[in-house]
C-alpha positions in Angstrom: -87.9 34.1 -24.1 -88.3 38.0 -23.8 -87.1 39.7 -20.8 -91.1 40.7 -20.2 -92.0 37.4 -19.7 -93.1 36.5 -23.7 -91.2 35.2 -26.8 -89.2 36.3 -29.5 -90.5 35.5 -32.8 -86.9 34.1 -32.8 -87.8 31.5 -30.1 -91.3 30.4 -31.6 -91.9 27.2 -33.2 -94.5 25.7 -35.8 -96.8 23.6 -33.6 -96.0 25.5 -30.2 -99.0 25.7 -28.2 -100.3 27.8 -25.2 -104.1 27.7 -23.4 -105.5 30.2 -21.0 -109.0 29.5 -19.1 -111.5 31.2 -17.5 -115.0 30.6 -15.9 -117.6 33.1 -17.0 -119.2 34.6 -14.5 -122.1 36.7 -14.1 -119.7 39.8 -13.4 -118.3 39.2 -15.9 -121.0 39.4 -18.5 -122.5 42.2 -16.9 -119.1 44.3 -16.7 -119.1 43.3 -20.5 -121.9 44.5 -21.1 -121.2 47.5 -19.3 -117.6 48.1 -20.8 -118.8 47.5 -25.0 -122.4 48.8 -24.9 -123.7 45.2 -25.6 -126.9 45.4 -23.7 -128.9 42.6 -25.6 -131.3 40.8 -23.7 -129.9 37.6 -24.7 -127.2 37.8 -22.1 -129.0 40.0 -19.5 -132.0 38.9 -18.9 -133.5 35.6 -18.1 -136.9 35.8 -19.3 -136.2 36.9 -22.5 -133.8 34.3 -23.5 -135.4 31.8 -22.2 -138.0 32.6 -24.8 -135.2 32.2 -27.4 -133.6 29.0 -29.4 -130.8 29.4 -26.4 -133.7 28.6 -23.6 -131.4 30.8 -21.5 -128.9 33.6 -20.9 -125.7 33.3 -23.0 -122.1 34.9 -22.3 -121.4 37.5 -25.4 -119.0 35.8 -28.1 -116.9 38.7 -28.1 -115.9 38.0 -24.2 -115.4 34.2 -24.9 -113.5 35.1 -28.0 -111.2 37.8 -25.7 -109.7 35.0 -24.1 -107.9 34.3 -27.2 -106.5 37.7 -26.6 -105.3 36.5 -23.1 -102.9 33.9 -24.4 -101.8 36.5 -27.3 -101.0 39.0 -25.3 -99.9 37.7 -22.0 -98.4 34.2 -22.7 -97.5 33.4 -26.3 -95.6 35.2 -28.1 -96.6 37.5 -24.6 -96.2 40.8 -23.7 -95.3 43.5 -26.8 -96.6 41.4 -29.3 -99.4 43.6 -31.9 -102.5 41.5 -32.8 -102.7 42.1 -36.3 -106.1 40.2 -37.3 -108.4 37.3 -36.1 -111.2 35.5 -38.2 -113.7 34.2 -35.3 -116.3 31.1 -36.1 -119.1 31.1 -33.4 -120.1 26.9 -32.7 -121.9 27.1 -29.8 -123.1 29.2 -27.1 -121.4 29.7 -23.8 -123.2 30.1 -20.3 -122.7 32.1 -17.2 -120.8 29.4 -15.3 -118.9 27.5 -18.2 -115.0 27.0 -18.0 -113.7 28.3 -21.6 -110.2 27.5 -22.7 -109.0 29.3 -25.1 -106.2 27.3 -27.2 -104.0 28.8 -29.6 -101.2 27.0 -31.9 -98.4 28.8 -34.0 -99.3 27.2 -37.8 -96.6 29.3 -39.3 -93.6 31.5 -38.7 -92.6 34.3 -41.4 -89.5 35.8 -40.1 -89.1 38.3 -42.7 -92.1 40.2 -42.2 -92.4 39.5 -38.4 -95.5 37.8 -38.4 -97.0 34.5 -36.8 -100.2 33.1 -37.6 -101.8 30.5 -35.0 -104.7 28.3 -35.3 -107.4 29.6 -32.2 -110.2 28.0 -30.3 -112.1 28.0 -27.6 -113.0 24.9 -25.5 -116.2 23.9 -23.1 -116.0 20.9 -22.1 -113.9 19.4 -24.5 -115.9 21.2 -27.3 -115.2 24.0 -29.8 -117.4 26.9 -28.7 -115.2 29.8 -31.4 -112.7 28.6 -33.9 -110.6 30.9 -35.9 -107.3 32.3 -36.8 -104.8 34.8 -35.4 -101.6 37.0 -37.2 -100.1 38.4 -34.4 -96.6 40.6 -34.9 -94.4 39.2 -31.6 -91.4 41.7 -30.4 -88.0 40.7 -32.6 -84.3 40.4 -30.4 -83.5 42.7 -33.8 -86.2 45.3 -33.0 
């Protein structure tokens, strides 16, 4: 483990798993919404999308996705690890009031470029709400 708390790609293993979660609330969607300009109706006002195929307000899948960034970036591989890319699947929506987990597992190691690439996902209930793929760079004992 890194003296900040993280790993060293020289401590990570295949299959090595780490989850963070997080209930939405309405704060934050609207501090969201503040923060990235996001200001659709779907996820700020209830009227309108509960016109929609949602029949309500729905948390923006670039929040729920963020929490993926959580377990990045603050507990595997941790702090001083760069995010290098992420593919993002959106399943299913998530409401003001859900518990999302966000899941992430190391499916491969390449040592001599620095780079890990984990499986991601985010939970409701049991249920895949965003599935995807990270490449994250974690700090190196060597670096």
């Amino acid at each position: 483990m890194a003296s900040s708390g993280g790993y060293f790609i020289e401590d990570l293993k295949v299959g090595q798993r780490e989850t963070f979660a997080k209930t939405v609330t309405e704060a934050d969607i609207v501090l969201y919404a503040g923060i990235s300009g996001d200001t659709n109706p779907m996820h700020l006002n209830e009227e309108y999308a509960s016109q929609t195929m949602f029949k309500g307000r729905i948390a923006h899948g670039m929040l729920t996705a963020g929490f993926i960034s959580a377990v990045l970036g603050a507990r595997m591989p941790g702090p001083g690890a760069i995010y290098l890319s992420q593919t993002l699947r959106f399943k299913a929506p998530v409401r003001p009031g859900d518990t999302v987990t966000a899941d992430c597992e190391i499916t491969e190691i390449d040592l001599a470029k620095r780079r890990v690439t984990l499986r991601t996902l985010c939970l409701v209930k049991g249920k895949p709400v965003v599935e995807g793929e990270a490449v994250v760079m974690p700090p190196s004992r060597g670096a």
